[in-house]
DRENZAPA-204613 format. One record per residue: residue in one letter; x, y, z of N, C-alpha, C in turn. Coordinates in steps of 0.001 Angstrom, whole numbers, padded with zeros to 6 digits, always signed. Each point is the difference from the previous one (the first is absolute). Layout:
// residues N
aXYZXYZXYZ;...
// end
This chain:
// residues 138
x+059630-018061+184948-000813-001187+000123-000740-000234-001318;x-000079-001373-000413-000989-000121-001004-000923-000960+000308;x-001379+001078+000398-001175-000779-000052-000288-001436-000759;x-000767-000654+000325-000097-001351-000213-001828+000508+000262;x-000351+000251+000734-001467+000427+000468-000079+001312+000327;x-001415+000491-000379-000267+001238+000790-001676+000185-000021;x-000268+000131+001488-001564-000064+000459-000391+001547+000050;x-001034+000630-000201-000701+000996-000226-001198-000157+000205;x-000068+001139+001060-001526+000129+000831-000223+001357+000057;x-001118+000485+000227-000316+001588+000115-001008-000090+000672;x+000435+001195+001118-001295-000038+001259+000072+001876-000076;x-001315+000740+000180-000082+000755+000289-000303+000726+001365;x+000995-000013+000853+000071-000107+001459-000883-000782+000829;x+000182+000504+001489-000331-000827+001408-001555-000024-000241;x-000480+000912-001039-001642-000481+000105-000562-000006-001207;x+000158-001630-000783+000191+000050-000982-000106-001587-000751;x+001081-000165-000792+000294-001454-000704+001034-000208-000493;x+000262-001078+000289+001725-001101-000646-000355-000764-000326;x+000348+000293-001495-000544-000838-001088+001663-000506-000732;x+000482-001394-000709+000900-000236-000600-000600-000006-001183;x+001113+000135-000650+000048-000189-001873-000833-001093-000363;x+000116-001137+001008-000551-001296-000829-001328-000312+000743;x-000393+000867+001092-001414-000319+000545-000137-001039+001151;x+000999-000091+000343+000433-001615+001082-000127+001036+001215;x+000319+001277-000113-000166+000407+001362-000949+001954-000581;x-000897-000660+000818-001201+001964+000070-000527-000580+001183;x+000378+000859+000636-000508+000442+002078-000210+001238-000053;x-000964-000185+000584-000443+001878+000873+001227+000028+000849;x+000076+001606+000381+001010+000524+000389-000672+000794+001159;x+000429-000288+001561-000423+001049+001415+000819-000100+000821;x+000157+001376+000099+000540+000190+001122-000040-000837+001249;x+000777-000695+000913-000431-000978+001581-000649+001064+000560;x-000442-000551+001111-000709+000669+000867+000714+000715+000788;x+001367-000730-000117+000935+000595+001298+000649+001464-000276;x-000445+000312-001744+000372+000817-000731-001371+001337-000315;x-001302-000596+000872-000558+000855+000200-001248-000426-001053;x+000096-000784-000861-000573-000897-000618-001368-001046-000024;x-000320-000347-001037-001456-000842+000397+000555-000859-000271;x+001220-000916-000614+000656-001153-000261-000773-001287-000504;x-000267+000876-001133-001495-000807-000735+001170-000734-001310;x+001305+000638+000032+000808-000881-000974+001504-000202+000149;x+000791-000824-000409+001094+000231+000189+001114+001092-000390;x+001016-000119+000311+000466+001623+000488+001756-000518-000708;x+000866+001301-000156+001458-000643-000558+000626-000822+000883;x+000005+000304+001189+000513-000611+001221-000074-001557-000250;x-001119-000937+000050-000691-000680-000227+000922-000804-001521;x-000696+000980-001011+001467-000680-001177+000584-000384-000248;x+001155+001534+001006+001373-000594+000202+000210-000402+000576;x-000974-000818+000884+000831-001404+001291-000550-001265-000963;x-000730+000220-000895-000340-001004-000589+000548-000834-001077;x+000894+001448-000757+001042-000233-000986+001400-000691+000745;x-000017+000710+000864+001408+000072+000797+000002-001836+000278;x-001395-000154+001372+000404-001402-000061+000139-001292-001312;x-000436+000582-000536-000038-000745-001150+001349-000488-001290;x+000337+001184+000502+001838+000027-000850+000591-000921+001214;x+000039+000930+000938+000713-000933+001003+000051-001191-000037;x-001021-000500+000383-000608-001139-000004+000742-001178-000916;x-000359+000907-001082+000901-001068-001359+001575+000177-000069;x+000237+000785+000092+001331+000619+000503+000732-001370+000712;x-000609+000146+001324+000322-000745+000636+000045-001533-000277;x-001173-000242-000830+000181-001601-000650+001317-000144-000705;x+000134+001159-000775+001617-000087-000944+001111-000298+000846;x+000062+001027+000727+001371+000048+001091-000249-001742+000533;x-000965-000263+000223+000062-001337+001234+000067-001474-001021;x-000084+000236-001156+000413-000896-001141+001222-000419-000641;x+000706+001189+000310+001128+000492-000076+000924-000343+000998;x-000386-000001+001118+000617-000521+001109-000436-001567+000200;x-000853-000950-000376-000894-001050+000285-000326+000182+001015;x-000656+001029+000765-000899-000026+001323-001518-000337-000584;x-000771-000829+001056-001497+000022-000385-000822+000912+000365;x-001009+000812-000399-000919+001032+000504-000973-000156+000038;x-000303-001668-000428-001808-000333-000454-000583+000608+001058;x-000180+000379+001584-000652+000692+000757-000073+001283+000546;x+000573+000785-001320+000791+001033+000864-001250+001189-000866;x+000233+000861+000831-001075+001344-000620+000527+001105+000369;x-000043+001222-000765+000139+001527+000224-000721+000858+000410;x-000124+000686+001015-001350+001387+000055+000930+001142-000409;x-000333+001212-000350+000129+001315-000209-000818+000062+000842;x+000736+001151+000786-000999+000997+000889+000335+001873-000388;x-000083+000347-000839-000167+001329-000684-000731+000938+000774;x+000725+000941+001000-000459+001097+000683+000219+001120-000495;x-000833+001266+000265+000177+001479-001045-000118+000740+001032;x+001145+001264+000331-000801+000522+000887+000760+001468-000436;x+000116+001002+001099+001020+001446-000430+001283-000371+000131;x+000256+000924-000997+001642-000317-000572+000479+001612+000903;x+000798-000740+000885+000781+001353+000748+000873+000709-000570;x+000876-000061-001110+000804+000682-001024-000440+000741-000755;x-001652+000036-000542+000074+000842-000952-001596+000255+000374;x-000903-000561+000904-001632+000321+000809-000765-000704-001137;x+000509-001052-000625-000512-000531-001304-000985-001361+000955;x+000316-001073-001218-000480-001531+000707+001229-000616-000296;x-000396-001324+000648+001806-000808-000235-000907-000938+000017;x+000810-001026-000333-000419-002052+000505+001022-000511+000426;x-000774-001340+000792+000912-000411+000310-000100-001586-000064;x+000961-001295+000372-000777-001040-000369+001140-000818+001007;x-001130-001358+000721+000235-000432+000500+000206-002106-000634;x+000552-000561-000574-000368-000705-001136+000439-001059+001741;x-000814-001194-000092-000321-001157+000959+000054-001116-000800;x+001058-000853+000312+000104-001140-000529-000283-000966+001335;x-001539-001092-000952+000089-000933+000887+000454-001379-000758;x+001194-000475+001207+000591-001215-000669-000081-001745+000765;x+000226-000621-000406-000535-001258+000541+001185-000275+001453;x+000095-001205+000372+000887-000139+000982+001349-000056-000669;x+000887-000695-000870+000841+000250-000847+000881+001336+000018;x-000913+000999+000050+000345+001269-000398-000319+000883+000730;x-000125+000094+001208+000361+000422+001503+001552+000510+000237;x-000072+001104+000577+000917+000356+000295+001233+000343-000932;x+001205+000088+000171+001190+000700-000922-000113-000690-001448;x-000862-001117-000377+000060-000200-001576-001287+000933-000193;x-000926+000100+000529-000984+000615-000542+000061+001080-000354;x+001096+000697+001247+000254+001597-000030+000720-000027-001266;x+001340-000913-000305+000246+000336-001152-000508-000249-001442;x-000994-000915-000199-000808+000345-001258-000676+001090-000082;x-000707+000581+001095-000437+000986-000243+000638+001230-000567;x+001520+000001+000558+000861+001503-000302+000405-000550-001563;x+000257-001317+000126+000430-000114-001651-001224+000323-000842;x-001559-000435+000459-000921+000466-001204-000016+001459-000194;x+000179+000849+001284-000223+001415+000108+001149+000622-000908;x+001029-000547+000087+001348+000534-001420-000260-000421-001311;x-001018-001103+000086-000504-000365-001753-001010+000568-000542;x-001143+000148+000598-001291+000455+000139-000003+001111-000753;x-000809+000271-001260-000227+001567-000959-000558+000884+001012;x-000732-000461+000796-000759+000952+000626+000811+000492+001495;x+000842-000829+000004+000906+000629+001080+001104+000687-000170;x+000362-000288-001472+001218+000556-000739-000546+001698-000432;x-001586-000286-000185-000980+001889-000076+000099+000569+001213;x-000021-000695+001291-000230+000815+000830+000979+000471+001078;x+000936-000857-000705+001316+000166+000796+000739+001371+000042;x-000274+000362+001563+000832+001280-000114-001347+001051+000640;x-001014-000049-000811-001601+000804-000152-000678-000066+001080;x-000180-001717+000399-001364-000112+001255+000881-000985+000524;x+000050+000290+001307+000119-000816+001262-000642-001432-000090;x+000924-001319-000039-000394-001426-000589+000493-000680+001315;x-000921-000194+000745+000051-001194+001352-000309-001375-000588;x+001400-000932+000353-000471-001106-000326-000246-001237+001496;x-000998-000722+000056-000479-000348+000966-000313-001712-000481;x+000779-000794+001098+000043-001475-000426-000851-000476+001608;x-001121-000491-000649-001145-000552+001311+000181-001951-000098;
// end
């Protein structure tokens, strides 16, 4: 691959700070609560549903441009769950990505933009294989 971009951030763990190179992003860093936590900041989980929808997201504008479908109403959630990884007593993730689409895009077209963004998508092309990717058309 040859980079075109590359973003750089440094956080010194779950209780802590994520800070980027250029200062656009410094957040405190806590543990959730559900993690035992005072959840006084955001957490990787959090991040990476944030990054995730966000590729997607655009992702998906490409693919549907590409095809001339319209998406002016359409939106992505990440839902990024962490829990024990039964293979090795580690953590795993997992992600549940929710596309909401207008009336248009209901049913078998919707389902298939979605599988076509999920085969274009960088961030699905990273996790492919790694974390369990539910795709969900509301």
């Amino acid at each position: 691959m040859d980079a075109i971009y590359t973003a750089v951030a440094t956080a010194n763990g779950r209780e802590g700070r994520a800070v980027s190179s250029d200062g656009h992003i410094d957040l405190p860093l806590a543990h959730p609560q559900a993690l035992g936590g005072n959840g006084q900041g955001t957490n990787p989980e959090q991040l990476f549903a944030a990054g995730y929808a966000a590729c997607f997201a655009s992702a998906m504008g490409l693919v549907a441009r590409q095809e001339k479908i319209d998406i002016a109403d359409a939106s992505i959630t990440a839902e990024v769950s962490i829990g024990k990884d039964a293979t090795d007593g580690g953590f795993g993730l997992a992600v549940v990505m929710r596309a909401e689409f207008p009336d248009h895009l209901q049913g078998e077209a919707g389902r298939t933009l979605l599988e076509k963004t999920h085969a274009f998508c960088p961030y699905s092309k990273a996790t492919r294989g790694n974390i369990k990717v539910d795709l969900v058309v509301e």
